[in-house]
N, C-alpha and C positions, 0 to 999 in steps of 0.2 A: 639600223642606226642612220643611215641615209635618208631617210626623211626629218632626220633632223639640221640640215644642210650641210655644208663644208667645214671641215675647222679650218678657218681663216689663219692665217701667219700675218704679223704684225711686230713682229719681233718682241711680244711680253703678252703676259695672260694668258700663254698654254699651260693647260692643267697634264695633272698624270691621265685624268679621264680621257683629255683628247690625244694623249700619246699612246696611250693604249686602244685606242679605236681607230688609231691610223696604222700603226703595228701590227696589231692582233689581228684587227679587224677590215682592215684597208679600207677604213675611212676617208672619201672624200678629200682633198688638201687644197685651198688657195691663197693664193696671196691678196694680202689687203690691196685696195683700190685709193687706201689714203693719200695723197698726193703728199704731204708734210712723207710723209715714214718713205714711200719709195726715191722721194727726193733726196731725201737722206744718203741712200744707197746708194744712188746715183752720182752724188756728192763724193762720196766715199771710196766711190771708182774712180770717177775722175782726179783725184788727189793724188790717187798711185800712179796714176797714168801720167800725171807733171809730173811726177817725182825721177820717175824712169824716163821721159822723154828731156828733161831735163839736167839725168845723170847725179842726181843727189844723192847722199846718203842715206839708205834706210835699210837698217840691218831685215835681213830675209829677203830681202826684195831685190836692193841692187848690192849687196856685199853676200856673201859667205856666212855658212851659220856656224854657231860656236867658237870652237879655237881658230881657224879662219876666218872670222868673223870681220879681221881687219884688210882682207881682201873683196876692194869693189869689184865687179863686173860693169862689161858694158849695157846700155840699153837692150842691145839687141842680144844680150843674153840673157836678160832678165825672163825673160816667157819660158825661155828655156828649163831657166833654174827653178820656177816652181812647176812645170812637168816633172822635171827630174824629182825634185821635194814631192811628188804623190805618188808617183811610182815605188819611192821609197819606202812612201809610208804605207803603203799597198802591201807590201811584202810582208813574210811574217812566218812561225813555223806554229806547227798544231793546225788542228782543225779551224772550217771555217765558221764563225758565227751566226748564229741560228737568224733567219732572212729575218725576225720578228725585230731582234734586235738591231740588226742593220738598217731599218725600216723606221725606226726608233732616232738610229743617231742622223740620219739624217736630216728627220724630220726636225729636230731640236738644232743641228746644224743650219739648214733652211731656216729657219726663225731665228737666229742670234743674228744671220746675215743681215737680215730685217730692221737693224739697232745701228746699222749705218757705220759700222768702227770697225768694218773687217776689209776694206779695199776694194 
């Protein structure tokens, strides 16, 4: 299936064909080279990064989540607070899920990033 090149990420137009050949199959993966789409991204990082260097409000980011929610933090706990928010989400009881599928959310995770609206 590798001679059918990469499936490119571009943050839309991934089929189940290409999530299942990078899954199952460990197809190949890159990222577009489109200047507009990684701008985007880049855009998008930079937004959070004034937001926190600046001390603003943005629930998950610089306050607390949920019923704490009306608890800001500082900047310089901000980095902190989303380690701790994956660490978190990291955890879990049962077995662990099958690498195909982790492989899977990734991949779709890695392309949503691509749409420039995740920070």
């Amino acid at each position: 299936m590798d001679s059918l090149g990469p499936v490119i990420l571009c943050g839309k137009g991934l089929t189940i064909e290409n999530v299942i050949a990078v899954a199952r199959y460990k197809h190949s993966v890159e990222l577009t080279n489109d200047y507009r789409i990684l701008k985007g991204m880049i855009d998008s990082c930079e937004y959070i990064l004034k937001i926190v260097s600046e001390s603003q409000v943005l629930y998950g980011v610089t306050t607390l989540f949920g019923g704490m929610a009306h608890r800001s933090i500082s900047s310089n706990e901000a980095s902190e607070l989303q380690e701790n928010l994956i660490c978190t989400l990291k955890t879990g009881a049962g077995s662990f899920i099958p690498l195909e599928d982790s492989r899977a959310a990734m991949l779709l995770r890695a392309n949503s990033h691509l749409l420039g609206v995740s920070g």
